[in-house]
C-alpha positions in Angstrom: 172.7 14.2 123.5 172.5 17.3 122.2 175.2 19.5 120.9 176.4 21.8 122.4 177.1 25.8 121.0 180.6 24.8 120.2 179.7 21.7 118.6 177.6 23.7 115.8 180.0 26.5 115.8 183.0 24.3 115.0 180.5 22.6 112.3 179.1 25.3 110.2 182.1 28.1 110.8 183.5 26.5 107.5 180.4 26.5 105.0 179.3 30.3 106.3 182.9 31.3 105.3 182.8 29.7 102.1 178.8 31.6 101.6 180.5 35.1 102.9 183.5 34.8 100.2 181.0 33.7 98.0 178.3 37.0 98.4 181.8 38.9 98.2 183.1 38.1 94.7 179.7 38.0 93.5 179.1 41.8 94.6 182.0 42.1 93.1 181.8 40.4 89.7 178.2 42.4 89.6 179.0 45.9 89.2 177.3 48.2 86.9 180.0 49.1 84.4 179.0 51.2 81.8 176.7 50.4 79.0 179.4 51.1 76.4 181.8 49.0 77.9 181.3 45.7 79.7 185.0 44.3 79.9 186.3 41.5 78.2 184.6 38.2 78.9 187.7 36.2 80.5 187.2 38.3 83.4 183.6 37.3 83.7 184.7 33.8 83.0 187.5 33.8 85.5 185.4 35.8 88.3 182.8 32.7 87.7 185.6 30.2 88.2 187.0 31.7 91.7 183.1 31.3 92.7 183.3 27.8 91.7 186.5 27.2 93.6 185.8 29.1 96.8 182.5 26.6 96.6 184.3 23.7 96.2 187.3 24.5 98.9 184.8 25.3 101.3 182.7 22.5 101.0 185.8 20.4 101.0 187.3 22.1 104.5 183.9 21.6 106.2 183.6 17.9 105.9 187.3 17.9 106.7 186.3 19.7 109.8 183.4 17.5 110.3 185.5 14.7 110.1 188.3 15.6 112.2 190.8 16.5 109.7 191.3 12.1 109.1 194.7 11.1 107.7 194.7 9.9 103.8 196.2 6.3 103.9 199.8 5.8 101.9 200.0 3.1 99.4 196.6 2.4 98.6 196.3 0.4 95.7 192.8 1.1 93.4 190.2 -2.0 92.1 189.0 -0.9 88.9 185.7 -0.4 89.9 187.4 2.1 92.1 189.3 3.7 89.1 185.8 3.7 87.3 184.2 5.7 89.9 187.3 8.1 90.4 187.2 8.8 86.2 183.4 9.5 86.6 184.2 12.5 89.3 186.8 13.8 87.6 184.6 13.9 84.5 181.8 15.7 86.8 184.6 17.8 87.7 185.1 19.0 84.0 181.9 19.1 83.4 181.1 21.2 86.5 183.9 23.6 85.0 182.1 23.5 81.7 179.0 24.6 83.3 180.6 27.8 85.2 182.1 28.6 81.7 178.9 28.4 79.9 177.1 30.5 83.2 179.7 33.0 82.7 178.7 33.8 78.9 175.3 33.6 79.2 175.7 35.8 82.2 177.5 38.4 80.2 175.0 37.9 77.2 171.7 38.7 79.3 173.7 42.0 80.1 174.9 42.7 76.8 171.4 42.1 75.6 169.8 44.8 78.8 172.4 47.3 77.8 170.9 47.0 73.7 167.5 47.2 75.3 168.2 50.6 76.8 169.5 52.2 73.8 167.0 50.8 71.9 164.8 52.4 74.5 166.8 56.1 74.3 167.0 55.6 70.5 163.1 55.5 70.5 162.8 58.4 72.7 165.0 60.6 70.6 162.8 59.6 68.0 159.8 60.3 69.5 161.1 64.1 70.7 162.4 64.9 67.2 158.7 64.1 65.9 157.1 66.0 68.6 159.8 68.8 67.9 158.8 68.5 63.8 155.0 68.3 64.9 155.3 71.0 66.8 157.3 73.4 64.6 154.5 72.9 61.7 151.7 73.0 63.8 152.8 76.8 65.0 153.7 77.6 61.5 149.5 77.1 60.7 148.5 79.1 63.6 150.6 81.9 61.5 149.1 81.4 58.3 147.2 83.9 56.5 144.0 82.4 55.7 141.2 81.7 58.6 140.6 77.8 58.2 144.3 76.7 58.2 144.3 78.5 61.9 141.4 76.5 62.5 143.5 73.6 61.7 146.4 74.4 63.6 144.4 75.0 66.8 143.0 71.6 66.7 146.6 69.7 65.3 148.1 71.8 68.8 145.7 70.7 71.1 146.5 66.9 69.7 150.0 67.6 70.1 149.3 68.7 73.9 147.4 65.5 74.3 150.0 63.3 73.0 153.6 65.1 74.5 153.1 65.3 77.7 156.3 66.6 78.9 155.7 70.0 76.8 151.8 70.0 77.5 152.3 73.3 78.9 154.4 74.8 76.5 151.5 73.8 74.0 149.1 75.3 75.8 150.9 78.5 76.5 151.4 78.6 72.8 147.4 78.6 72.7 146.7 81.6 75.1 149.8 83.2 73.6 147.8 83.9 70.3 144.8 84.9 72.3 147.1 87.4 73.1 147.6 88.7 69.2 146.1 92.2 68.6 143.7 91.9 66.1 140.9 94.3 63.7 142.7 97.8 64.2 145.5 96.8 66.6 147.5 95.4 63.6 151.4 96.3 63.7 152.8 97.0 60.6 154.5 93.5 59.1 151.9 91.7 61.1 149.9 89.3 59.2 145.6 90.5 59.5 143.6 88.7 61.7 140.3 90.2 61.3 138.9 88.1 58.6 137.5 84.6 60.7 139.6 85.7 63.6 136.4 85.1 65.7 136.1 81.5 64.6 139.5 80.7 65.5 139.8 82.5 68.9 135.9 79.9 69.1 138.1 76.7 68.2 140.6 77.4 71.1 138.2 78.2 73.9 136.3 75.0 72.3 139.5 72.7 72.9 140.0 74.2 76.0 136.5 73.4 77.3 136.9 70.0 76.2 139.7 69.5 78.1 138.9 70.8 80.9 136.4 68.3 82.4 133.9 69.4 84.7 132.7 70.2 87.8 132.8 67.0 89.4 136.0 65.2 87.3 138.9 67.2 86.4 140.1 66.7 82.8 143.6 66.0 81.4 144.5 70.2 81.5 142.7 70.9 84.8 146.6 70.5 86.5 148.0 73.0 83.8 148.6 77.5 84.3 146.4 79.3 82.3 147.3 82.5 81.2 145.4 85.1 80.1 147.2 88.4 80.6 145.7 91.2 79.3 143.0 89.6 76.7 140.0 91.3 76.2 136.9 88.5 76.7 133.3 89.2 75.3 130.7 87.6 76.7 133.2 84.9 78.4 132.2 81.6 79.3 134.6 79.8 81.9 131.1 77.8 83.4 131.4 73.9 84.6 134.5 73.2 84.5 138.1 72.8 86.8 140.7 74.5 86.8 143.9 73.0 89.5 146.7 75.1 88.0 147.1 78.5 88.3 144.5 80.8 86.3 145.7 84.5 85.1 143.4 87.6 84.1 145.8 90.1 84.8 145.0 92.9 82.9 141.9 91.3 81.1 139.1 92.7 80.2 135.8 91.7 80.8 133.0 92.9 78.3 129.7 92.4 76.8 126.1 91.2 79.0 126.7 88.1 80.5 130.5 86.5 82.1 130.4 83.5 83.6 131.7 81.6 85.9 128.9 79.6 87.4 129.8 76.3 88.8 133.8 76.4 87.8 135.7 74.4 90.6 139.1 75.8 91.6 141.1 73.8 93.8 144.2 74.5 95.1 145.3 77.4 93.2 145.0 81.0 92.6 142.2 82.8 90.6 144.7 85.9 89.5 142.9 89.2 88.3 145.1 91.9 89.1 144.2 95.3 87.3 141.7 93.3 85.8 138.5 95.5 84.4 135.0 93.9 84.3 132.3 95.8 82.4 129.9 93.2 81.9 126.6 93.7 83.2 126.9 90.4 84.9 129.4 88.5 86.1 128.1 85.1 87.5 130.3 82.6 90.2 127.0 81.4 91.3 127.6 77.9 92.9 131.2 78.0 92.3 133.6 76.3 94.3 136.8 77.6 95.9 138.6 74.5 97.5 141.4 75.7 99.3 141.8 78.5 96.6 142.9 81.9 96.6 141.1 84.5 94.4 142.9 88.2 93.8 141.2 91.0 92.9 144.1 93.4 93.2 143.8 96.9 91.6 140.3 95.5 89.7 137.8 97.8 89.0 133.8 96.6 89.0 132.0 99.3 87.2 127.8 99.2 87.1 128.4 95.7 87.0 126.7 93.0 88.9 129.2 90.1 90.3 127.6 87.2 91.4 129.1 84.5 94.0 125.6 83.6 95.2 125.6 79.7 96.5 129.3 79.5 96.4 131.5 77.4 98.6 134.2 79.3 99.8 137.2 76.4 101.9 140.4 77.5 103.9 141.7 80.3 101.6 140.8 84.1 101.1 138.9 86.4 98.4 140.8 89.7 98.4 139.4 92.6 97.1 142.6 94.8 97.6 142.6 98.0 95.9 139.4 97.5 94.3 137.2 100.2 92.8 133.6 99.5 92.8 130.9 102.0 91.3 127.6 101.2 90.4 128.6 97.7 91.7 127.0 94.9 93.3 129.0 92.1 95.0 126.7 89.3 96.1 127.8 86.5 98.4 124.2 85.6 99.3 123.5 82.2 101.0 127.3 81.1 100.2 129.4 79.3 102.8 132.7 80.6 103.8 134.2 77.6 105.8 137.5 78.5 107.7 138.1 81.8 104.6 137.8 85.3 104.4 136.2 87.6 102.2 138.3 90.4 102.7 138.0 94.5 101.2 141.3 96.4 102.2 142.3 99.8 100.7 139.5 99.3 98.4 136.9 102.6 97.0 132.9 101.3 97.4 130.7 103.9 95.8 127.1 103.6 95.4 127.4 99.9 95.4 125.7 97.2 97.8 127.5 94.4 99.1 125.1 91.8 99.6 126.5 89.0 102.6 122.2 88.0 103.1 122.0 83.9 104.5 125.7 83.5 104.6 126.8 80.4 106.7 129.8 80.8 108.1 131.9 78.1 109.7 135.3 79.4 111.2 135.3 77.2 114.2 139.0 76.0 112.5 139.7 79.2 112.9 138.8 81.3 115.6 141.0 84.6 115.4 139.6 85.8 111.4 136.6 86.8 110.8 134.3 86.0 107.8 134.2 89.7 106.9 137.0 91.9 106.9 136.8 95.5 105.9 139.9 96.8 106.3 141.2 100.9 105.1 138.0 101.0 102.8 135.9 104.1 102.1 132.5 103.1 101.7 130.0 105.7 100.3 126.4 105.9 99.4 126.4 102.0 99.7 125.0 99.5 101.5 126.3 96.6 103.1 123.7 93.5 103.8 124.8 91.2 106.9 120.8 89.7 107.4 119.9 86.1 108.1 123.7 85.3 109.0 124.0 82.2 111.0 127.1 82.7 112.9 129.5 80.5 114.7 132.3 81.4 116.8 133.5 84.3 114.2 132.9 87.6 113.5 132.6 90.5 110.8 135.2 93.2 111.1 135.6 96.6 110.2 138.6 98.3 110.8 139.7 101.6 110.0 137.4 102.2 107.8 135.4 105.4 106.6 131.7 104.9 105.9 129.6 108.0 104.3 126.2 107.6 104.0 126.0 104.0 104.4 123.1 101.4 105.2 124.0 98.5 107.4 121.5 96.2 107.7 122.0 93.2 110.0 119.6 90.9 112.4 119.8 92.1 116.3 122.4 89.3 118.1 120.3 87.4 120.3 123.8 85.5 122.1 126.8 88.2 121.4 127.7 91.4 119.3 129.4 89.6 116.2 129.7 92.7 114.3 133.1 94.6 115.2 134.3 98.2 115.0 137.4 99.1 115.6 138.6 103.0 114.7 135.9 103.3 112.1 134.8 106.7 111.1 130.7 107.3 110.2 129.4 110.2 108.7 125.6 110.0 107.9 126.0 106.2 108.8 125.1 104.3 111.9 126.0 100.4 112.8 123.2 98.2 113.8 123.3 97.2 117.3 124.7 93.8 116.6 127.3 96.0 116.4 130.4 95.1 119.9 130.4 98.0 122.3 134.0 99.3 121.1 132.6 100.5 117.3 133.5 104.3 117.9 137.2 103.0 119.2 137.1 100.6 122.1 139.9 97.8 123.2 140.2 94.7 121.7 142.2 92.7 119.1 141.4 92.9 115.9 143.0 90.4 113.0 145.8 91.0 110.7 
């Protein structure tokens, strides 16, 4: 017949007690104490023992329960085979006892032996740091020294250092752009030691380690996460080409000299391309096929002068490229057959003069975001300039210009065969006239206009 609820409760109540009191003293015989002090082992031994005995007494009281509490007889008189087999459990008894004595030191050995392991650990650690720290200090004192080659050196021994401590990485690396930062030839302070003789192969050996670190357009190497800064250096003939860049990337102040700059197929991905009161002089400066991946690019206070820049082919994703307060004379700005998806290239506040921004074959794809346009002109005097919009393909967006002054401007742009995609809004021409893709409101009509 099958028991009943009550029948298993009044048969097991016992042995889960005994488990419970059991899971309690072992939670409580198994706190962490500290590593430098672990107690004195009678207390392990002891805590071990109560185990034992809460085992044994509740074993015990559930067969007694089982059994229906039975009276022990009076006066029993033992055989000696009985005796024998009485001895043997009281020496499995003992032994049992000897065995929780012997599981309480080997317990408290395994933990004396994890607590050694973790200063052995620390002590390692510490080691490591001071060599890093030694490395380190030796390694800055060559980039100080005064002959050529010993820079060299201390270039290369710095990037090692970089690649070995990774926690100070950055700290190595700063140390890097930091000496770019050095004035050299006739910028010399007095005390300072002179850089002028092989300065040019050292300032090669760090942009050489950085290129080799910085993997390429379609891996990112082991510095491709780290900030670069390059605050007010002045670059010659720069070469930033093929490679990734995922930290933050500084040319405020820079200056950017000599024929040729480039930038053509660099990867930036979710970070900021920084050129604030940035100057570029070069006759070209190429982001041809470059690829802005949910990156922001500032060109705040920069000034483009008879200079060519060059973002033909580029891939433009989910961020913006500001031109704010931006002078541009004798510039060019192409953006031909790019492809701004769900961005904004965006001139606010900015001076054009006899410059052509070039937006020719442009594929725009803002359907993510339907209130911003691709192009934003925003509180920009355009003169004796011309602005290209032909052979745009596009899609549920618009081009804006927005209080705006254009002077003898040319607009050139393909007549819309489905809607005006060109907006005016509180735009002053002199000498100029839109194209008649141009919406209805151009001299000051109704109508939202982004932010």
């Amino acid at each position: 017949m099958p028991a009943t609820a009550r029948e298993l409760f009044d048969a097991y109540w016992p042995a889960a007690a005994a488990l419970l009191g059991l899971l309690a003293l072992w939670r409580l015989t198994n706190r962490r104490e500290p590593s430098h002090h672990q107690g004195p082992v009678w207390r392990s031994v002891v805590a071990w023992f109560a185990i034992a005995l809460v085992i044994a007494a509740g074993t015990g009281a559930g067969l007694l329960w089982v059994f229906g509490w039975p009276a022990l007889p009076r006066g029993v008189s033992f055989t000696a085979t009985e005796v024998l087999d009485l001895l043997k459990i009281a020496l499995a008894v003992v032994a049992g006892f000897g065995g929780v004595v012997a599981l309480a030191v080997n317990y408290r050995r395994q933990r004396v032996t994890e607590a050694a392991h973790v200063l052995t650990l620390d002590q390692e650690q510490r080691e490591r740091t001071k060599l890093f720290n030694e490395r380190f200090s030796a390694t800055s004192a060559q980039l100080g020294h005064e002959q050529a080659a010993v820079r060299v050196a201390g270039v290369y021994a710095m990037a090692g250092l970089a690649d070995d401590w990774v926690a100070q990485r950055q700290t190595c690396l700063d140390v890097l752009c930091s000496y770019l930062r050095l004035p050299r030839d006739d910028e010399e302070q007095e005390g300072e030691v002179p850089r002028g003789k092989g300065e040019r192969e050292v300032v090669a050996a760090i942009f050489r380690v950085l290129r080799a670190r910085l993997g390429n357009p379609h891996t990112p190497g082991p510095w491709s996460d780290l900030d670069f800064d390059f605050t007010g250096i002045e670059f010659r003939e720069a070469d930033f080409s093929e490679i990734t860049f995922q930290g933050r990337v500084v040319f405020d102040g820079a200056v950017f000299t000599g024929p040729h700059t480039s930038f053509e197929r660099t990867v930036f991905r979710n970070t900021t391309l920084s050129c604030h009161g940035t100057v570029f002089t070069s006759a070209e400066v190429s982001f041809r096929d470059v690829l802005l991946d949910q990156a922001t690019v500032e060109f705040v206070g920069a000034e483009f002068t008879k200079t060519s820049v060059d973002f033909t082919g580029s891939e433009i994703r989910g961020r913006t490229v500001y031109f704010f307060r931006t002078a541009l004379t004798g510039a060019k700005i192409t953006f031909r057959s790019g492809e701004v998806a769900g961005a904004t290239v965006r001139f606010e506040r900015s001076m054009v003069t006899d410059s052509e921004l070039d937006f020719s074959d442009l594929r725009p794809d803002m359907a993510r975001k339907r209130s911003f346009g691709f192009l934003v002109v925003d509180g920009t005097a355009v003169t004796r300039s011309r602005i290209d919009l032909r052979g745009i393909f596009v899609y549920e967006t618009n081009a804006w210009f927005l209080d705006s002054t254009f002077t003898e401007v040319v607009v050139l742009a393909d007549e819309s065969v489905d809607r005006p995609w060109l907006r005016a809004r509180r735009v002053k021409l002199v000498g100029t006239t839109l194209p008649a893709v141009a919406g209805a409101a151009a001299s000051g009509g109704s109508g939202d206009a982004p932010q």
